[in-house]
VMD Tcl script that builds the backbone (N, CA, C; Angstrom):
set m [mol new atoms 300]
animate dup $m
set s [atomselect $m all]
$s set {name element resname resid chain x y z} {
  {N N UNK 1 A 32.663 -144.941 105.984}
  {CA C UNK 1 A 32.955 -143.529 106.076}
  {C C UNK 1 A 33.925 -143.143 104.951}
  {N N UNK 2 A 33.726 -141.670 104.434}
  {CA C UNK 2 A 34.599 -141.432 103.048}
  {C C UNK 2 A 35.651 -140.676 104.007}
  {N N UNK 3 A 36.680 -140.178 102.823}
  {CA C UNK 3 A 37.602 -139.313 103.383}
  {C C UNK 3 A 37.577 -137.717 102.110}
  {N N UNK 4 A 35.930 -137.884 102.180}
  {CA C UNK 4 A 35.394 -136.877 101.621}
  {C C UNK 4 A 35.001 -135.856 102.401}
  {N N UNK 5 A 35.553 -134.467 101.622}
  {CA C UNK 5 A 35.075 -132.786 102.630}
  {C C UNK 5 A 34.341 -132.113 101.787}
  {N N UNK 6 A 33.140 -131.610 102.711}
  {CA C UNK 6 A 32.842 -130.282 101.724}
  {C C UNK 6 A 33.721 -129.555 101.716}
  {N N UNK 7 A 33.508 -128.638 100.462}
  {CA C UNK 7 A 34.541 -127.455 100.584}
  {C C UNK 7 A 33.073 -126.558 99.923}
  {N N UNK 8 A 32.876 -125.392 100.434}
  {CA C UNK 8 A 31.694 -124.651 100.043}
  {C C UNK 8 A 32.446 -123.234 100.684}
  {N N UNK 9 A 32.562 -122.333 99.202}
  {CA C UNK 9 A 33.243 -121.391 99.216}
  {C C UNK 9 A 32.452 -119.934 98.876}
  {N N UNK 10 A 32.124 -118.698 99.375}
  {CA C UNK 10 A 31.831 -117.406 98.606}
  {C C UNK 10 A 32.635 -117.207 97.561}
  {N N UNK 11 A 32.487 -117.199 96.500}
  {CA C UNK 11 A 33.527 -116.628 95.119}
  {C C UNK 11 A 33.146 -115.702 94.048}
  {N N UNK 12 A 34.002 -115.623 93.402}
  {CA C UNK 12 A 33.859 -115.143 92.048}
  {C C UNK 12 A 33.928 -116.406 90.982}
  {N N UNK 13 A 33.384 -116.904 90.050}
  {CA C UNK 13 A 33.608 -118.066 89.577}
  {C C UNK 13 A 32.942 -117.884 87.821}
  {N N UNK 14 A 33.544 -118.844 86.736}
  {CA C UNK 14 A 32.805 -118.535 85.696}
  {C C UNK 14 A 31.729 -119.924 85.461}
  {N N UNK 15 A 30.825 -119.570 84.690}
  {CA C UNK 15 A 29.851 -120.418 84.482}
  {C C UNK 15 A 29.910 -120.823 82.563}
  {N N UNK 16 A 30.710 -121.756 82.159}
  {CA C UNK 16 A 30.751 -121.964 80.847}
  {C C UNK 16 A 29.832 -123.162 80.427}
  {N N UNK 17 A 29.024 -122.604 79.223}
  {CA C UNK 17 A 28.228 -123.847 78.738}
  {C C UNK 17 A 29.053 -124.714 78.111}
  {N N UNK 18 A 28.980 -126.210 78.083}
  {CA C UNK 18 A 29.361 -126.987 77.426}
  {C C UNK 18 A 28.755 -127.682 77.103}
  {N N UNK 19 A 28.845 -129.165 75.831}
  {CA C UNK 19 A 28.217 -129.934 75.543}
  {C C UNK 19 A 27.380 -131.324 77.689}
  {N N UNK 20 A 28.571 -130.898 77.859}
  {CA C UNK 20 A 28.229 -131.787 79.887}
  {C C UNK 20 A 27.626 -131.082 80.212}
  {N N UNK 21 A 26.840 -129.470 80.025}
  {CA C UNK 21 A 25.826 -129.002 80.529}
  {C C UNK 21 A 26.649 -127.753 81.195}
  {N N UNK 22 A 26.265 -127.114 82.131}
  {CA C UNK 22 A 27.156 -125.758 82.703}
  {C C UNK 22 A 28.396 -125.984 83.733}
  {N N UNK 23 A 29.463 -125.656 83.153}
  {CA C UNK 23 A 30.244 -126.159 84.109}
  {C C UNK 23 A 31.092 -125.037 84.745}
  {N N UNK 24 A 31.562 -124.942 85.938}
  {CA C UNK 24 A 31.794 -123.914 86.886}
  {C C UNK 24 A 33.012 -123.617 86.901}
  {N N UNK 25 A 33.866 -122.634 87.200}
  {CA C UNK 25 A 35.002 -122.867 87.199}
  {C C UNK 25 A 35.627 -121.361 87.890}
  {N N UNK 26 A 36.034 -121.903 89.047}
  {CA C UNK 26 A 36.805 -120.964 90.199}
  {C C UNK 26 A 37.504 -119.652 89.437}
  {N N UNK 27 A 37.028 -118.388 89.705}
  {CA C UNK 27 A 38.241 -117.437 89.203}
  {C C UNK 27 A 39.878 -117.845 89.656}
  {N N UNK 28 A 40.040 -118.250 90.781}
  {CA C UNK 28 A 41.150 -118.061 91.217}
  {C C UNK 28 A 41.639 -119.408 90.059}
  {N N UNK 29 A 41.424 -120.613 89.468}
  {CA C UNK 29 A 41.915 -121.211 89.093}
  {C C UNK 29 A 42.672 -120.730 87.508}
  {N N UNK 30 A 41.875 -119.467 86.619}
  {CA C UNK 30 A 42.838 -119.168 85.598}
  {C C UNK 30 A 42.793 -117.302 85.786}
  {N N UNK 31 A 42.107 -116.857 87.001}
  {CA C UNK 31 A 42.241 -115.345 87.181}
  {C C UNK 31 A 41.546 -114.812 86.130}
  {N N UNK 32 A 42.426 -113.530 85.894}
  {CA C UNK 32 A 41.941 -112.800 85.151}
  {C C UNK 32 A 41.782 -113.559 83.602}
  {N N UNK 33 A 40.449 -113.004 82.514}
  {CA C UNK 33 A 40.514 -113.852 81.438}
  {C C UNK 33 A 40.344 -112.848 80.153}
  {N N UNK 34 A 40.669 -112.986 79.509}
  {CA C UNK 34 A 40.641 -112.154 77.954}
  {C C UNK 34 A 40.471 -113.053 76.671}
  {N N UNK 35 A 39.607 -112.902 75.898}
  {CA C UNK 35 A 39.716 -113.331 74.753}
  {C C UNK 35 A 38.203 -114.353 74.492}
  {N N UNK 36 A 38.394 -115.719 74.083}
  {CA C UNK 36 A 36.890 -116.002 73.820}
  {C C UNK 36 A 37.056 -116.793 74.940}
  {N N UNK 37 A 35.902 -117.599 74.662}
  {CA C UNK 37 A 35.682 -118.515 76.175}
  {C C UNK 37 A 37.133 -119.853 75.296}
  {N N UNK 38 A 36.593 -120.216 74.453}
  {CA C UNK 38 A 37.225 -121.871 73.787}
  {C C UNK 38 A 39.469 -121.077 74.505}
  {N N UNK 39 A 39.266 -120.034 74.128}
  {CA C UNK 39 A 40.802 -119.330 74.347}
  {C C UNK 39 A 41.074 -119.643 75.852}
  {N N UNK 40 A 40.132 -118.772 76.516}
  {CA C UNK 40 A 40.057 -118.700 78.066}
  {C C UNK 40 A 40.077 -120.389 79.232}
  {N N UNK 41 A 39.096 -120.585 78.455}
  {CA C UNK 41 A 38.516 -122.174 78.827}
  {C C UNK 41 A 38.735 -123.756 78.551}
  {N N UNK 42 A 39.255 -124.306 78.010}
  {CA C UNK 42 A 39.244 -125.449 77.229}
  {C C UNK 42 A 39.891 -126.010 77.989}
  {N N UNK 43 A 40.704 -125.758 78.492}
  {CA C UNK 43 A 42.028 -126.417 79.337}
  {C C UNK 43 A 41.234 -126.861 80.819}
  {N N UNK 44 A 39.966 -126.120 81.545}
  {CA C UNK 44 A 39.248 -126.054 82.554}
  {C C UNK 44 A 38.240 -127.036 82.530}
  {N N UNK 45 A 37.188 -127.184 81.632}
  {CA C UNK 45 A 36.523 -127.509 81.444}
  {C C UNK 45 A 36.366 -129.129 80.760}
  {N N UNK 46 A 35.616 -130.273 81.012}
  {CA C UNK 46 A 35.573 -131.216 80.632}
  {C C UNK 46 A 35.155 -131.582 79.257}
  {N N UNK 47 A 33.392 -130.676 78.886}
  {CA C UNK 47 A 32.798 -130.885 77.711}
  {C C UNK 47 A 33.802 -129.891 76.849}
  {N N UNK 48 A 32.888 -130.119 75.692}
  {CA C UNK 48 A 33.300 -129.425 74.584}
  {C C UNK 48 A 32.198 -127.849 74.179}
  {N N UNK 49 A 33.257 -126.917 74.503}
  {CA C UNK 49 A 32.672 -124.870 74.771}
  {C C UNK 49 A 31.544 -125.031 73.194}
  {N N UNK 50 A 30.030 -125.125 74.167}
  {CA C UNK 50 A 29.201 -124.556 72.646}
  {C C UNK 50 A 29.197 -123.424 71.844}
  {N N UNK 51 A 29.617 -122.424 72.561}
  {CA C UNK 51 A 30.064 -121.146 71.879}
  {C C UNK 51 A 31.318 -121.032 71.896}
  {N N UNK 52 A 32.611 -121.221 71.358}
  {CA C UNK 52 A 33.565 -121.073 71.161}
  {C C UNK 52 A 34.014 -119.201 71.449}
  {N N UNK 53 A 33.341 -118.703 70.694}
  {CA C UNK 53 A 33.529 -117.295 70.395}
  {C C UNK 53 A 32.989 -116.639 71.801}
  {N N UNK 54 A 31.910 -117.033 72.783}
  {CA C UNK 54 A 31.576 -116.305 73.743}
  {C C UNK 54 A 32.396 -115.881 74.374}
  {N N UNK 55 A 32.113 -114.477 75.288}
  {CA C UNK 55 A 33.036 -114.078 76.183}
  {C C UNK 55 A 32.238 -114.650 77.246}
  {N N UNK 56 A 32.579 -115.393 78.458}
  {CA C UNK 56 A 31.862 -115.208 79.579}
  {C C UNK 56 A 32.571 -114.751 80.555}
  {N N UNK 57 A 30.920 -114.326 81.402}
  {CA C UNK 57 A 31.121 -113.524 82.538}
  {C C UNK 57 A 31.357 -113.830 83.955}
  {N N UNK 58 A 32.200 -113.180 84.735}
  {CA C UNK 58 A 32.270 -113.584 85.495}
  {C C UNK 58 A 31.152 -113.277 86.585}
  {N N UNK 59 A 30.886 -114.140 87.097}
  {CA C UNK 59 A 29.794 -114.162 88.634}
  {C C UNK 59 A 30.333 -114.367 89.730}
  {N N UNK 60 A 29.249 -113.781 91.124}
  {CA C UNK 60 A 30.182 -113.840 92.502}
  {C C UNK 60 A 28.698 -114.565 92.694}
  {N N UNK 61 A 29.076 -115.506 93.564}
  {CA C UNK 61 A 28.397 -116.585 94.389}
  {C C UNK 61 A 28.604 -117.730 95.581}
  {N N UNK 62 A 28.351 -118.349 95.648}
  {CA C UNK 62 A 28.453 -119.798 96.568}
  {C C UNK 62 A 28.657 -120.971 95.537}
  {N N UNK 63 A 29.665 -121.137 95.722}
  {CA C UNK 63 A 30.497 -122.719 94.592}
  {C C UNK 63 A 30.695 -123.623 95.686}
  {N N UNK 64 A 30.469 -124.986 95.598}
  {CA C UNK 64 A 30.908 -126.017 96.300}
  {C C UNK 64 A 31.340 -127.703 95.729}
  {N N UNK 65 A 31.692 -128.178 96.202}
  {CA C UNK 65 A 32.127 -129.845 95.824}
  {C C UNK 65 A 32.888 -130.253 97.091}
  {N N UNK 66 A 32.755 -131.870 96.975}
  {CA C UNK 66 A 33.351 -132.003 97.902}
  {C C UNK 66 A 34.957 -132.327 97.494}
  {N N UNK 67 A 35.772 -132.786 98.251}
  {CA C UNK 67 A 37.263 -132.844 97.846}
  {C C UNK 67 A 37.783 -133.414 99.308}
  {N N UNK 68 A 39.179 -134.323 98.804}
  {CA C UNK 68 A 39.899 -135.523 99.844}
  {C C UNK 68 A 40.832 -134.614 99.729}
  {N N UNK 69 A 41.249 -133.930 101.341}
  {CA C UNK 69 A 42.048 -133.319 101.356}
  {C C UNK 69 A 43.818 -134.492 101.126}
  {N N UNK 70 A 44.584 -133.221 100.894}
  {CA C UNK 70 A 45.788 -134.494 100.453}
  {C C UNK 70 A 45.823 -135.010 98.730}
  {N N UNK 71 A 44.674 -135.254 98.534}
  {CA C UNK 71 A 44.492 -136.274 97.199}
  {C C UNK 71 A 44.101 -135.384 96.504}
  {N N UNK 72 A 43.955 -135.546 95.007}
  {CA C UNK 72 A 43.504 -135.012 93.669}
  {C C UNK 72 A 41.691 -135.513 93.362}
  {N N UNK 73 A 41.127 -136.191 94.301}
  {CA C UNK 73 A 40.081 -137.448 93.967}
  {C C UNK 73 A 39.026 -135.154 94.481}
  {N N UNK 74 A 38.159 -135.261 93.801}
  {CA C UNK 74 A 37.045 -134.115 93.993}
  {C C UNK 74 A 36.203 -134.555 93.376}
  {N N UNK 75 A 34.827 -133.542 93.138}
  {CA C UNK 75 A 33.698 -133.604 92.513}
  {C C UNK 75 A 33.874 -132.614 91.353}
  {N N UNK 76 A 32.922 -132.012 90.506}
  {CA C UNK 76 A 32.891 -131.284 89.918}
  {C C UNK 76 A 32.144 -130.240 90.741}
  {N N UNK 77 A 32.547 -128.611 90.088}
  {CA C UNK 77 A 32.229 -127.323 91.375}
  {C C UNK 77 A 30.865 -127.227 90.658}
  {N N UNK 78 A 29.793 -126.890 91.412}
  {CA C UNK 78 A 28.270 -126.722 91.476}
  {C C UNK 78 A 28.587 -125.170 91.783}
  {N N UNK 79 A 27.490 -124.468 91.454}
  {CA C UNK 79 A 26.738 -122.864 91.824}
  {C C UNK 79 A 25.782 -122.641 92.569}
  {N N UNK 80 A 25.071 -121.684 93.254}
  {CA C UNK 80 A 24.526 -121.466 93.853}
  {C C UNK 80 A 24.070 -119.923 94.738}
  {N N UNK 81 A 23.085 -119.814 94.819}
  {CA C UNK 81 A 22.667 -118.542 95.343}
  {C C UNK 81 A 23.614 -117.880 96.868}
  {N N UNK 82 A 23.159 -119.348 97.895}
  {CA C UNK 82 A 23.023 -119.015 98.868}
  {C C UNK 82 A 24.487 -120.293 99.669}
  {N N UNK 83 A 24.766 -120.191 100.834}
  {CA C UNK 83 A 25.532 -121.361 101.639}
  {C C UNK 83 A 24.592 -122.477 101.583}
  {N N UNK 84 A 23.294 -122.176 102.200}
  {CA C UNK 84 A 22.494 -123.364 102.295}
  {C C UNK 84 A 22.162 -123.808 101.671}
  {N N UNK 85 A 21.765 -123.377 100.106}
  {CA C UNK 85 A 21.991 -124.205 98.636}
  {C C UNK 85 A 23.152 -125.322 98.379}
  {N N UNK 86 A 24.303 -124.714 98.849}
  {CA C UNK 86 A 25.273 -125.515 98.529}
  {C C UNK 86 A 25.039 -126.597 99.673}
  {N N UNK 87 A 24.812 -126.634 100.998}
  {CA C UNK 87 A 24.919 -127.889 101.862}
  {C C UNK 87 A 23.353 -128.893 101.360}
  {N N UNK 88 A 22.752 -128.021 101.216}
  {CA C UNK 88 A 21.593 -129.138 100.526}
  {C C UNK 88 A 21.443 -129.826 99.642}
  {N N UNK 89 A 22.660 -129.269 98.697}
  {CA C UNK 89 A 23.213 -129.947 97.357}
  {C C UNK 89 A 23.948 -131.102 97.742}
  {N N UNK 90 A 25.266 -130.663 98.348}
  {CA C UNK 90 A 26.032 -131.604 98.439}
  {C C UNK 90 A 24.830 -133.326 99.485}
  {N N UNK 91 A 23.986 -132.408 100.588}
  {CA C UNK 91 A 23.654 -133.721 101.536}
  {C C UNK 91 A 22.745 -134.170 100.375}
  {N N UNK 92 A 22.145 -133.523 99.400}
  {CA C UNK 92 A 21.153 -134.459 99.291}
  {C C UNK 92 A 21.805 -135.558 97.937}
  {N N UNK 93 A 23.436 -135.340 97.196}
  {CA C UNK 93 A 23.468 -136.121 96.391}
  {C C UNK 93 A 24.909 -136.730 96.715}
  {N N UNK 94 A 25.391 -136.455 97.661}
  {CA C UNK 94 A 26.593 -137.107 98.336}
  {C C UNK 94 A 26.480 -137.428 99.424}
  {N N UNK 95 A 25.626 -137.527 100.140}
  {CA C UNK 95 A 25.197 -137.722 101.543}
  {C C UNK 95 A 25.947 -138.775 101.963}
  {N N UNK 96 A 26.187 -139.363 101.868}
  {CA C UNK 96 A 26.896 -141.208 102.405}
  {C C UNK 96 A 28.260 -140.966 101.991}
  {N N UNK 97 A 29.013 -140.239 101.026}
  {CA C UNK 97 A 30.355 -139.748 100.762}
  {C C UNK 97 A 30.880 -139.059 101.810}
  {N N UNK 98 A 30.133 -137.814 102.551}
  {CA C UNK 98 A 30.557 -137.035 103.112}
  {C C UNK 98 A 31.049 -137.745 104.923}
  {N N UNK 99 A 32.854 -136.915 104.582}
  {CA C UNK 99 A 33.091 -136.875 106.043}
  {C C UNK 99 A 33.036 -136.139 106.944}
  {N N UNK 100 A 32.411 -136.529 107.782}
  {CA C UNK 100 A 31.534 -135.036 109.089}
  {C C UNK 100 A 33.175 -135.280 110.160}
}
mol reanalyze $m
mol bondsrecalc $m
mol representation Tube
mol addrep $m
């Protein structure tokens, strides 16, 4: 058994391309943003911003990962349409991680 949680949230969240592919990133974690993405972003994000100069936008959706409450140990945040997107995500590629 892990001492892994979903956490599957309604948000506002940004979606930045990087060289790791699209990576997600909670409004509440840098708020409001101004300037390019590489300005806004770099500090958030793992890959390296393919558009430096982009502005991106913000989106409202369903973000999830799982996360050890207490600890720093998480996943990376995923997107999604719907709630049930996100639990089908997480069971179908963390399934044996997750603590019910």
């Amino acid at each position: 058994m892990s001492f892994m949680q979903k956490q599957v949230l309604k948000s506002l969240y940004f979606a930045v391309e990087t060289d790791c592919g699209t990576e997600v990133v909670p409004h509440y974690v840098i708020g409001r943003t101004c300037g390019t993405a590489a300005e806004a972003f770099a500090d958030y994000v793992e890959g390296e911003i393919l558009d430096p100069e982009e502005v991106v936008e913000c989106r409202e959706g369903w973000i999830c990962r799982l996360s050890a409450p207490g600890y720093m140990d998480c996943t990376d945040w995923s997107a999604f349409d719907t709630e049930d997107e996100c639990h089908e995500y997480l069971d179908e590629f963390y399934g044996e991680e997750i603590d019910d």
